[in-house]
C-alpha positions in Angstrom: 64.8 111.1 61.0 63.2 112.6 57.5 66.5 113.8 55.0 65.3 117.8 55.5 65.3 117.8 59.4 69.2 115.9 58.7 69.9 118.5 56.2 68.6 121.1 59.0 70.8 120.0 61.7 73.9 119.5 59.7 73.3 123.2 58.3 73.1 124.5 62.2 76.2 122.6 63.2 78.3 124.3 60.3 76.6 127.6 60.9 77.8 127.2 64.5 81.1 126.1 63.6 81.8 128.8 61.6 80.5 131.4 64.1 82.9 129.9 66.7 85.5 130.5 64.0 84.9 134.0 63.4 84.8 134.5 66.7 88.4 133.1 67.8 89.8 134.6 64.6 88.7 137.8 65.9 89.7 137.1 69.8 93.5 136.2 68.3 93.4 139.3 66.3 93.0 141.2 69.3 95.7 139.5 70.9 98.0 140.3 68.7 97.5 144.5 68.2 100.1 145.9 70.2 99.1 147.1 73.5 96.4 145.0 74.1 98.5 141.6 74.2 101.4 140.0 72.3 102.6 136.4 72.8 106.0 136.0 74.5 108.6 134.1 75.0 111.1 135.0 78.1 114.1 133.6 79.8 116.2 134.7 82.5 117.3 134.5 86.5 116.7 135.9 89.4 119.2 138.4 90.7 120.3 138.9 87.3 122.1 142.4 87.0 122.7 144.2 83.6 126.9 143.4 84.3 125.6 139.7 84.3 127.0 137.6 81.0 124.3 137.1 78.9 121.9 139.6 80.4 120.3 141.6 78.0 118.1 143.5 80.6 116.7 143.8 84.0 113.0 144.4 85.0 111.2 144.1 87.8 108.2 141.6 88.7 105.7 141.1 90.7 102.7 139.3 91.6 100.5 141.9 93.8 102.1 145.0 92.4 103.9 145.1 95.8 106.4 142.8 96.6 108.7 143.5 93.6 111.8 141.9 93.0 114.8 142.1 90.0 114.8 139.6 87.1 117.6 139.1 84.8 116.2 139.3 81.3 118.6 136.7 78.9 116.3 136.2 75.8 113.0 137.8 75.2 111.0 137.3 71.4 107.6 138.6 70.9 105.6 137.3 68.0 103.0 138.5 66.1 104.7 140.6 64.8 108.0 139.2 65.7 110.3 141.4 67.5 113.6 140.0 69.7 114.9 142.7 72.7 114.0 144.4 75.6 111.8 147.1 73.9 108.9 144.9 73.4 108.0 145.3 77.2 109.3 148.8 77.6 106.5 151.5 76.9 108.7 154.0 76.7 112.3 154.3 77.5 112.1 156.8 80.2 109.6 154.3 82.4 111.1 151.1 83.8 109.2 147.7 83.3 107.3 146.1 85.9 106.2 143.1 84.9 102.6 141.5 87.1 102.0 137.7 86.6 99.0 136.5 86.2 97.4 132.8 85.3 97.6 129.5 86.4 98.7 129.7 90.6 100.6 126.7 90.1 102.9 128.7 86.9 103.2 131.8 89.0 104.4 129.7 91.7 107.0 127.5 89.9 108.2 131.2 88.7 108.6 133.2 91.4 110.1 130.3 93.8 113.1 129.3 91.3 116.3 129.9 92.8 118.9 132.4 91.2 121.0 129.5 89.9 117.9 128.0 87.8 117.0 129.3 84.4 113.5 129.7 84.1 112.2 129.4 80.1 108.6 131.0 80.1 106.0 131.8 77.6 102.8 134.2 77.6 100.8 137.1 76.5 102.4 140.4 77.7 100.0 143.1 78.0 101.9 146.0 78.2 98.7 149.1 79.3 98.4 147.2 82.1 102.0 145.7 82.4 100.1 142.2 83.1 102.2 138.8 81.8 99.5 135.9 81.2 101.9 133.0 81.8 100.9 129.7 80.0 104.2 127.5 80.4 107.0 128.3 82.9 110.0 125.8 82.6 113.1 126.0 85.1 116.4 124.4 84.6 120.3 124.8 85.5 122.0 127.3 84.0 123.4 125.3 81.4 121.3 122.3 82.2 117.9 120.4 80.6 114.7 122.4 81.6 110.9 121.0 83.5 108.3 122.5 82.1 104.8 122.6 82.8 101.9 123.9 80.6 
């Protein structure tokens, strides 16, 4: 292979590399403008009430928009920008929140099965227009015990 055509397919590999660059720096930067989608991080329980110790809030999921049931909210942190508390899912405070997983069967299934004494530890990209939470890791541990997680 002659020096230019080496040259030429170097120069083709960078341009490409920095194309696919620009392009995920754009994709995250859409990701991040509230109301498209925000990275989260969320614990909580089942049948957690507001009464509960350590329950900051109490919203509602659901997987079909159907079946809903009550989740316990105990820590919730948005990032970019960071924010801590239940406002970051709440539209407005007059509506409440539904929250509608979506992603990986297997993450939506290790949520929605843990029992109300487990913990569950979860991270995602909350989407509030459509109320859609893109889980990417759902961990579930005792109460005051270690936690599994898968990712």
């Amino acid at each position: 292979m002659s020096t230019i055509a080496l040259g030429d397919r170097i120069t083709r590999h960078i341009g490409a590399t920095i194309l696919a660059l620009t392009i995920l720096a754009a994709a995250s930067d859409v990701l991040a403008q509230p109301g498209v989608g925000r990275p989260v991080h969320l614990e909580g329980h089942w049948s957690g009430t507001q009464p509960d110790k350590g329950v900051i809030g109490v919203i509602t999921i659901s997987t079909d928009g159907k079946e809903k049931r009550s989740f316990g909210v105990t820590a919730l942190q948005a990032m970019e920008p960071e924010e801590e508390g239940m406002h970051v899912l709440e539209p407005s405070s007059l509506q409440p929140t539904t929250m509608l997983l979506r992603g990986d069967e297997v993450l939506i299934r290790r949520f929605m099965t843990a029992s109300p004494d487990e913990r569950l530890v979860t991270s995602g990209v909350y989407q509030p227009d459509s109320g859609d939470f893109i889980l990417t890791s759902v961990g579930v541990a005792a109460r005051t015990g270690k936690s599994s997680t898968d990712s």
